[in-house]
C-alpha positions in Angstrom: 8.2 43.5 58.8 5.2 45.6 60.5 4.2 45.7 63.9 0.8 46.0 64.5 -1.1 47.6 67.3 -5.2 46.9 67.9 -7.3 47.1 70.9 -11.2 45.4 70.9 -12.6 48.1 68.2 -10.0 49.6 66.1 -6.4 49.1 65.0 -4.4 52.3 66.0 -1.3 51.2 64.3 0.4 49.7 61.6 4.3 50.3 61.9 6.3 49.5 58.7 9.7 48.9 59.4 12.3 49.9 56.9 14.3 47.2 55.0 17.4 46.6 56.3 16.8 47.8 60.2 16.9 45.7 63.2 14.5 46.0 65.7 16.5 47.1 68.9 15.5 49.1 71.9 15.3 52.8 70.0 13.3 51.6 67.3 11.1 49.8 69.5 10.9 53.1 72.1 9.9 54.8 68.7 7.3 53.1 67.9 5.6 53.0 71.0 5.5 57.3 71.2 4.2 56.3 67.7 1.7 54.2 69.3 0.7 57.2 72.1 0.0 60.0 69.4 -2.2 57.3 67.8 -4.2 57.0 70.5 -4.8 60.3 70.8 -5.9 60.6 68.2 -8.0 57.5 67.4 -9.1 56.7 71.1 -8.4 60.1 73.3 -11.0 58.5 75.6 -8.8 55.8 76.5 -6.0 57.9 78.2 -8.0 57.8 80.9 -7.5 54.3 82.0 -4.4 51.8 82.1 -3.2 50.7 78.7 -1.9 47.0 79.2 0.5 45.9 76.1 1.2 42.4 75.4 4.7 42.0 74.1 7.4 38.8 74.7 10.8 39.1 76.2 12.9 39.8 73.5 16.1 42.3 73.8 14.1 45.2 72.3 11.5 45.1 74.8 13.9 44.4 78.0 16.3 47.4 76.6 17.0 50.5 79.1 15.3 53.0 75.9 11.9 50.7 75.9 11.9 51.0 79.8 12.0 54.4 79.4 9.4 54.8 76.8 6.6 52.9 78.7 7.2 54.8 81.5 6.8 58.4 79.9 3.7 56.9 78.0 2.3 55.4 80.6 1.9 52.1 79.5 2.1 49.6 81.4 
């Protein structure tokens, strides 16, 4: 499986998941400091304004470690 982030001009990452992991709430929290130190270094001019991830309610994304990511990322 492979998780893909985008925004309107450029995809900033593709996340390959190893075989044989689950996606839970560390992984997830993983990928999305993955996701910042894309963007800065794709998109650095984007930091400057609110980025707005769409994502459903699964477990992963609820968990207490996913919370916590978003919030040091800035994320919302």
């Amino acid at each position: 499986m492979c998780t893909i982030f985008w925004n309107a001009e450029v995809v900033l990452l593709i996340d390959l998941m190893p075989h044989k992991v689950t996606v839970a709430g560390l992984y997830y929290a993983d990928s999305l400091h993955n996701l910042l130190v894309a963007v800065k270094e794709k998109r650095r001019e984007k930091l400057t304004q609110v980025a707005l991830l769409l994502h459903d309610n699964a477990p992963a994304h609820r968990s207490h470690a996913e919370q916590a990511a978003l919030l040091e990322s800035q994320f919302e």
